[in-house]
C-alpha positions in Angstrom: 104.0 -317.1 -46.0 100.8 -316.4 -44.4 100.6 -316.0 -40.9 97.3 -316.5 -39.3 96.4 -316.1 -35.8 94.1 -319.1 -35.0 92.1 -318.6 -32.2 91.3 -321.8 -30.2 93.7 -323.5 -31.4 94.2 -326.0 -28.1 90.3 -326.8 -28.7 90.8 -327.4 -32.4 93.6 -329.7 -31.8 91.5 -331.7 -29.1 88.6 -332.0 -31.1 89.6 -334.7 -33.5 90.2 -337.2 -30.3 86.5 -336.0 -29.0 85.5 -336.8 -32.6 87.0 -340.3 -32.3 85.7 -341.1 -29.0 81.7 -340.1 -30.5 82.4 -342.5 -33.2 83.4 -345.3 -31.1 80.5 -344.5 -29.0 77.9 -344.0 -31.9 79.2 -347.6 -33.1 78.0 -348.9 -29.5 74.5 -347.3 -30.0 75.2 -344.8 -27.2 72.9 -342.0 -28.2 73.9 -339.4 -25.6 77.3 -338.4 -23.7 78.4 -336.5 -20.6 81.1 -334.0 -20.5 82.4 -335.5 -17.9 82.4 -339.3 -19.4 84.2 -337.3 -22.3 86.7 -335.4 -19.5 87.7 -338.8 -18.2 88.6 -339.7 -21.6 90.6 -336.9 -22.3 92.2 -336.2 -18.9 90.4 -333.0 -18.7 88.3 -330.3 -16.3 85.0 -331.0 -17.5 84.7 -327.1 -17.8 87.1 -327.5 -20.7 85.0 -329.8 -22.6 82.3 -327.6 -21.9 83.7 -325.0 -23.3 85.3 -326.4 -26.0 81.7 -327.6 -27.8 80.3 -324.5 -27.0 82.6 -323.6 -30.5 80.4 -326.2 -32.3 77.2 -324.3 -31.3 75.9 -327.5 -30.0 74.1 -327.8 -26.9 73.6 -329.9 -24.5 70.9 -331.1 -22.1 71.0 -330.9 -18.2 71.2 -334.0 -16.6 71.1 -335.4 -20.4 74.4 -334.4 -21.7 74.7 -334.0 -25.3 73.3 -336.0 -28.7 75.9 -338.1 -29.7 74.8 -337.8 -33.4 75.2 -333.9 -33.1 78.0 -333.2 -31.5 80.0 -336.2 -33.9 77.9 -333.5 -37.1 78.7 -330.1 -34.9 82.0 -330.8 -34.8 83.1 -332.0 -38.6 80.9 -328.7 -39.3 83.4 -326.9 -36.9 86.5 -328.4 -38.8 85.2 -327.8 -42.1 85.5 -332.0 -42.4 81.9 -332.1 -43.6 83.5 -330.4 -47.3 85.6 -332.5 -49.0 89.1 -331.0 -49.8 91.5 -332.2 -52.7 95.5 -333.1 -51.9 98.2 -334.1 -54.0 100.9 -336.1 -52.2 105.0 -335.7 -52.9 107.2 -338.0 -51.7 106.4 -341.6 -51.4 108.8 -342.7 -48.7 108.2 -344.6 -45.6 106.4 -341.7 -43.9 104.5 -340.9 -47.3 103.8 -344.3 -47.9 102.1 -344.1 -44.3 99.7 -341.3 -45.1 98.6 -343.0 -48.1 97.4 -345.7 -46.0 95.4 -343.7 -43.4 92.5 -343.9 -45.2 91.0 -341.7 -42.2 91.9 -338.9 -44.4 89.3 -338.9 -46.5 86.8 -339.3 -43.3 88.1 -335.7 -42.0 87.5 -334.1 -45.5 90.7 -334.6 -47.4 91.2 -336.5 -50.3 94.5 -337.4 -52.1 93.7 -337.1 -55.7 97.4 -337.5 -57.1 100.9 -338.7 -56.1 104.1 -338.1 -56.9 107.3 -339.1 -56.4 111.5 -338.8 -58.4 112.1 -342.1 -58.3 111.4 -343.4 -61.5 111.3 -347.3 -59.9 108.3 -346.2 -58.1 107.0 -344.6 -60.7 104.0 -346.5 -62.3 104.1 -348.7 -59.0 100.8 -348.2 -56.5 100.8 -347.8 -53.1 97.6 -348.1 -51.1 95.6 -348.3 -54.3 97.1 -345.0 -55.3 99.2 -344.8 -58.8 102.8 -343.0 -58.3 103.2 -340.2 -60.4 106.3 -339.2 -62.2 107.6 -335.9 -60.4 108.2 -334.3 -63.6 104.5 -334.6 -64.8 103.6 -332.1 -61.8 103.0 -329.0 -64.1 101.0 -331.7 -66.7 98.6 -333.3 -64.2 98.2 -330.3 -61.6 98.4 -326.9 -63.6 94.6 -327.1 -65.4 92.8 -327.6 -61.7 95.4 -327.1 -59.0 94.3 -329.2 -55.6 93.7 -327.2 -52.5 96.3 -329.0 -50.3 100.2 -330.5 -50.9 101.3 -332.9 -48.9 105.2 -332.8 -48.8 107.0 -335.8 -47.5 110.7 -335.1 -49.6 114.0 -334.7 -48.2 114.9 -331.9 -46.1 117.5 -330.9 -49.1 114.7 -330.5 -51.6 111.6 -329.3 -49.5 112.1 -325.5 -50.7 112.1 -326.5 -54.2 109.3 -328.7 -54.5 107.4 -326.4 -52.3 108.2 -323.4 -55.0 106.9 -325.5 -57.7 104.1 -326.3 -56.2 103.0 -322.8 -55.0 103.7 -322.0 -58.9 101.0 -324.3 -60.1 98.8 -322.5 -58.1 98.3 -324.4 -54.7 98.1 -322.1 -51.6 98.4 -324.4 -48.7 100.8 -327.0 -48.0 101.0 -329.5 -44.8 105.2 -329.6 -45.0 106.4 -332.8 -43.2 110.2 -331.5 -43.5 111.9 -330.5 -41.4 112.7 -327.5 -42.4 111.1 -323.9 -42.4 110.3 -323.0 -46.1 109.9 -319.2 -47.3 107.0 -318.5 -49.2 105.1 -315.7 -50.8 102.5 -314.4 -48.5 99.3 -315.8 -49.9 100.6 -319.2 -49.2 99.9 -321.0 -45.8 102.1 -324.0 -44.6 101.5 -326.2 -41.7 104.7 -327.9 -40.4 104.9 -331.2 -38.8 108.4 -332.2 -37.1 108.3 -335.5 -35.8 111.4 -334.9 -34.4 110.0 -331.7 -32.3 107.7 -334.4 -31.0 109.7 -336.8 -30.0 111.8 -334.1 -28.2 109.0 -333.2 -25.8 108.4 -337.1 -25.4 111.8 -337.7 -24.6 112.3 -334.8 -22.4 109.6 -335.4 -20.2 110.6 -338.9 -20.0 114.1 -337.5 -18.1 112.3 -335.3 -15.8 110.0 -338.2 -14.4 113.3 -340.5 -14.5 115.3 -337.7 -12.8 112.1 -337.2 -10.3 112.2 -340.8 -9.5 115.8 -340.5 -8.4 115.4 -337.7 -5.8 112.8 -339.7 -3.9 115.9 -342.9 -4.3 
Protein backbone atom coordinates (compact mmCIF):
# COMPACT_ATOMS: atom_id res chain seq x y z
CA UNK A 1 0.00 0.00 0.00
CA UNK A 2 0.96 3.54 -0.33
CA UNK A 3 2.47 5.27 2.27
CA UNK A 4 2.18 9.04 2.21
CA UNK A 5 3.72 11.45 4.54
CA UNK A 6 0.93 14.08 5.14
CA UNK A 7 2.17 17.11 6.36
CA UNK A 8 -0.28 18.99 8.60
CA UNK A 9 -2.10 16.47 9.30
CA UNK A 10 -3.36 17.73 13.10
CA UNK A 11 -4.59 20.99 11.09
CA UNK A 12 -6.37 18.85 8.46
CA UNK A 13 -8.08 16.89 10.95
CA UNK A 14 -9.28 20.15 12.87
CA UNK A 15 -10.42 21.73 9.96
CA UNK A 16 -13.65 19.95 9.32
CA UNK A 17 -14.95 21.22 13.09
CA UNK A 18 -13.71 24.93 12.03
CA UNK A 19 -15.69 24.24 8.86
CA UNK A 20 -18.80 23.29 10.95
CA UNK A 21 -18.55 26.01 13.31
CA UNK A 22 -18.44 28.82 9.95
CA UNK A 23 -21.56 27.08 8.78
CA UNK A 24 -23.40 27.50 11.93
CA UNK A 25 -22.20 30.98 12.02
CA UNK A 26 -22.90 31.84 8.20
CA UNK A 27 -26.52 30.42 9.04
CA UNK A 28 -26.74 33.22 11.86
CA UNK A 29 -25.62 35.98 9.27
CA UNK A 30 -22.33 36.49 11.12
CA UNK A 31 -20.20 37.83 8.34
CA UNK A 32 -16.84 37.91 10.09
CA UNK A 33 -15.00 35.69 12.93
CA UNK A 34 -12.13 36.05 15.39
CA UNK A 35 -9.46 33.46 15.85
CA UNK A 36 -9.94 33.72 19.13
CA UNK A 37 -14.01 33.27 19.07
CA UNK A 38 -12.91 30.20 16.87
CA UNK A 39 -10.01 29.13 19.70
CA UNK A 40 -12.69 29.12 22.38
CA UNK A 41 -14.57 26.87 20.30
CA UNK A 42 -12.04 24.52 19.74
CA UNK A 43 -10.12 24.65 23.05
CA UNK A 44 -7.23 26.04 21.34
CA UNK A 45 -4.08 28.81 21.51
CA UNK A 46 -5.38 31.16 19.15
CA UNK A 47 -1.77 31.02 17.52
CA UNK A 48 -2.90 27.53 16.37
CA UNK A 49 -5.87 28.72 14.53
CA UNK A 50 -3.83 31.20 13.19
CA UNK A 51 -1.71 29.11 11.87
CA UNK A 52 -3.79 26.57 10.84
CA UNK A 53 -5.78 29.00 8.06
CA UNK A 54 -2.70 30.42 7.04
CA UNK A 55 -2.83 26.72 4.98
CA UNK A 56 -6.04 28.01 3.28
CA UNK A 57 -4.17 31.05 2.01
CA UNK A 58 -6.90 33.14 3.52
CA UNK A 59 -6.31 36.22 5.34
CA UNK A 60 -7.57 37.89 7.83
CA UNK A 61 -8.14 41.52 8.83
CA UNK A 62 -6.68 43.23 12.09
CA UNK A 63 -9.04 44.01 14.51
CA UNK A 64 -11.64 42.49 11.78
CA UNK A 65 -10.76 38.88 11.90
CA UNK A 66 -11.60 36.91 8.98
CA UNK A 67 -14.67 36.68 6.13
CA UNK A 68 -16.79 34.12 7.26
CA UNK A 69 -17.75 33.34 3.52
CA UNK A 70 -14.00 32.81 2.69
CA UNK A 71 -12.56 31.09 5.10
CA UNK A 72 -16.00 28.40 5.02
CA UNK A 73 -14.70 28.57 0.54
CA UNK A 74 -10.67 28.64 1.62
CA UNK A 75 -11.02 25.79 3.44
CA UNK A 76 -13.31 23.19 1.23
CA UNK A 77 -10.64 24.50 -1.44
CA UNK A 78 -7.93 23.27 1.06
CA UNK A 79 -9.66 19.76 1.49
CA UNK A 80 -10.33 19.34 -2.08
CA UNK A 81 -14.37 19.22 -0.79
CA UNK A 82 -15.11 21.90 -3.45
CA UNK A 83 -14.59 18.65 -6.25
CA UNK A 84 -16.94 16.15 -6.02
CA UNK A 85 -15.49 12.54 -5.53
CA UNK A 86 -17.40 9.16 -6.39
CA UNK A 87 -17.68 6.12 -3.56
CA UNK A 88 -19.05 2.83 -3.68
CA UNK A 89 -20.07 1.45 -0.31
CA UNK A 90 -19.66 -2.47 0.82
CA UNK A 91 -21.20 -3.68 3.61
CA UNK A 92 -24.59 -2.57 4.66
CA UNK A 93 -24.57 -3.32 8.33
CA UNK A 94 -25.36 -1.19 11.18
CA UNK A 95 -22.20 0.92 10.87
CA UNK A 96 -22.77 0.99 6.95
CA UNK A 97 -26.18 1.61 7.22
CA UNK A 98 -25.01 4.79 9.31
CA UNK A 99 -22.83 6.22 6.59
CA UNK A 100 -25.49 5.93 4.17
CA UNK A 101 -27.44 8.23 6.30
CA UNK A 102 -24.86 11.02 6.78
CA UNK A 103 -25.93 12.74 4.03
CA UNK A 104 -23.02 15.28 5.08
CA UNK A 105 -20.95 13.27 2.82
CA UNK A 106 -21.89 14.60 -0.18
CA UNK A 107 -21.44 18.26 1.45
CA UNK A 108 -17.52 17.46 1.92
CA UNK A 109 -17.17 16.20 -1.69
CA UNK A 110 -18.05 12.53 -1.63
CA UNK A 111 -20.70 10.91 -3.20
CA UNK A 112 -21.84 7.28 -2.85
CA UNK A 113 -22.85 6.26 -6.27
CA UNK A 114 -23.29 2.35 -5.60
CA UNK A 115 -23.86 -0.13 -2.76
CA UNK A 116 -23.30 -3.38 -2.14
CA UNK A 117 -23.81 -5.91 0.15
CA UNK A 118 -23.79 -10.48 0.32
CA UNK A 119 -26.83 -10.73 1.79
CA UNK A 120 -29.13 -11.49 -0.84
CA UNK A 121 -32.33 -10.38 1.73
CA UNK A 122 -30.92 -6.98 1.51
CA UNK A 123 -30.35 -7.12 -1.75
CA UNK A 124 -32.99 -5.14 -3.85
CA UNK A 125 -33.93 -3.48 -0.34
CA UNK A 126 -32.95 0.56 0.04
CA UNK A 127 -31.50 2.13 2.63
CA UNK A 128 -31.37 5.85 2.96
CA UNK A 129 -32.73 6.14 -0.62
CA UNK A 130 -29.79 4.11 -1.75
CA UNK A 131 -30.61 0.67 -3.76
CA UNK A 132 -28.46 -2.41 -2.24
CA UNK A 133 -26.45 -4.06 -4.70
CA UNK A 134 -25.91 -7.67 -5.12
CA UNK A 135 -22.08 -8.26 -4.08
CA UNK A 136 -21.54 -10.38 -6.91
CA UNK A 137 -22.53 -7.68 -9.52
CA UNK A 138 -19.25 -5.69 -8.31
CA UNK A 139 -17.13 -6.46 -11.52
CA UNK A 140 -20.63 -5.70 -13.68
CA UNK A 141 -21.52 -2.32 -12.18
CA UNK A 142 -17.92 -1.00 -11.21
CA UNK A 143 -15.35 -2.34 -13.94
CA UNK A 144 -16.46 0.12 -17.09
CA UNK A 145 -15.90 3.47 -14.68
CA UNK A 146 -14.29 2.45 -11.42
CA UNK A 147 -15.29 5.18 -8.46
CA UNK A 148 -12.42 6.98 -6.89
CA UNK A 149 -13.20 5.86 -3.24
CA UNK A 150 -14.53 2.24 -1.47
CA UNK A 151 -16.05 2.36 1.50
CA UNK A 152 -15.53 -1.00 3.38
CA UNK A 153 -17.80 -1.79 6.22
CA UNK A 154 -17.50 -6.07 5.99
CA UNK A 155 -16.38 -8.35 8.56
CA UNK A 156 -13.00 -8.37 9.76
CA UNK A 157 -12.86 -12.11 8.22
CA UNK A 158 -13.52 -10.85 4.69
CA UNK A 159 -11.95 -7.28 4.67
CA UNK A 160 -8.67 -8.56 2.65
CA UNK A 161 -10.76 -10.10 0.02
CA UNK A 162 -13.23 -7.61 -0.76
CA UNK A 163 -10.50 -5.08 -0.54
CA UNK A 164 -8.48 -7.29 -3.45
CA UNK A 165 -11.40 -7.24 -5.57
CA UNK A 166 -11.89 -4.01 -5.38
CA UNK A 167 -8.36 -2.79 -5.99
CA UNK A 168 -8.76 -5.30 -9.17
CA UNK A 169 -11.57 -3.29 -10.63
CA UNK A 170 -9.45 -0.50 -10.62
CA UNK A 171 -10.11 1.66 -7.39
CA UNK A 172 -6.95 3.08 -5.73
CA UNK A 173 -8.18 4.37 -2.44
CA UNK A 174 -10.16 2.76 0.06
CA UNK A 175 -11.48 4.27 3.61
CA UNK A 176 -11.25 0.50 5.46
CA UNK A 177 -13.67 0.51 8.60
CA UNK A 178 -12.24 -3.04 9.63
CA UNK A 179 -10.46 -3.64 11.86
CA UNK A 180 -7.84 -5.14 10.39
CA UNK A 181 -4.60 -3.98 8.54
CA UNK A 182 -4.99 -5.08 4.73
CA UNK A 183 -1.86 -5.55 2.39
CA UNK A 184 -2.07 -4.02 -0.77
CA UNK A 185 -0.04 -3.26 -3.85
CA UNK A 186 1.70 -0.01 -3.62
CA UNK A 187 -0.37 2.33 -5.79
CA UNK A 188 -3.28 1.74 -3.54
CA UNK A 189 -3.89 4.06 -0.48
CA UNK A 190 -6.16 2.98 2.50
CA UNK A 191 -7.35 5.00 5.36
CA UNK A 192 -8.27 2.97 8.50
CA UNK A 193 -10.80 3.76 10.92
CA UNK A 194 -10.92 1.52 14.27
CA UNK A 195 -13.59 2.49 16.43
CA UNK A 196 -12.32 0.39 18.72
CA UNK A 197 -8.77 2.38 18.84
CA UNK A 198 -11.04 5.20 19.75
CA UNK A 199 -12.87 4.12 22.24
CA UNK A 200 -9.60 2.80 23.81
CA UNK A 201 -8.19 6.31 24.23
CA UNK A 202 -11.72 7.40 25.58
CA UNK A 203 -11.79 4.80 27.93
CA UNK A 204 -8.32 5.16 29.09
CA UNK A 205 -8.37 8.66 29.82
CA UNK A 206 -11.47 8.07 31.59
CA UNK A 207 -9.29 5.78 34.33
CA UNK A 208 -6.56 8.25 34.65
CA UNK A 209 -9.08 11.18 35.66
CA UNK A 210 -11.02 8.43 37.94
CA UNK A 211 -7.65 7.20 39.30
CA UNK A 212 -6.59 11.14 39.71
CA UNK A 213 -9.72 11.77 41.58
CA UNK A 214 -8.77 9.02 44.05
CA UNK A 215 -5.38 10.40 45.08
CA UNK A 216 -6.83 13.73 46.12
CA UNK A 217 -9.71 11.09 48.28
Amino acid sequence: MKKIKLQNTPAIRRMPTYLHKLDLLAAEHEETVSTTKLAEYMNLDPVIVKKDFELTNVKGQPGVGYQTADLIEGIRRFLRWDQLCSATLVGVGALGSAILGFTEFQEFGMKITSVFDSNPDKTGTYVHGHEVLAADRMEEILKQDPPRIAVLCVPTSCSQEVAEKVVHLGIKAIWNFGNVSLSLPDDVIVQREVLAGGFAVLSSKLVLRDEGENSDQ
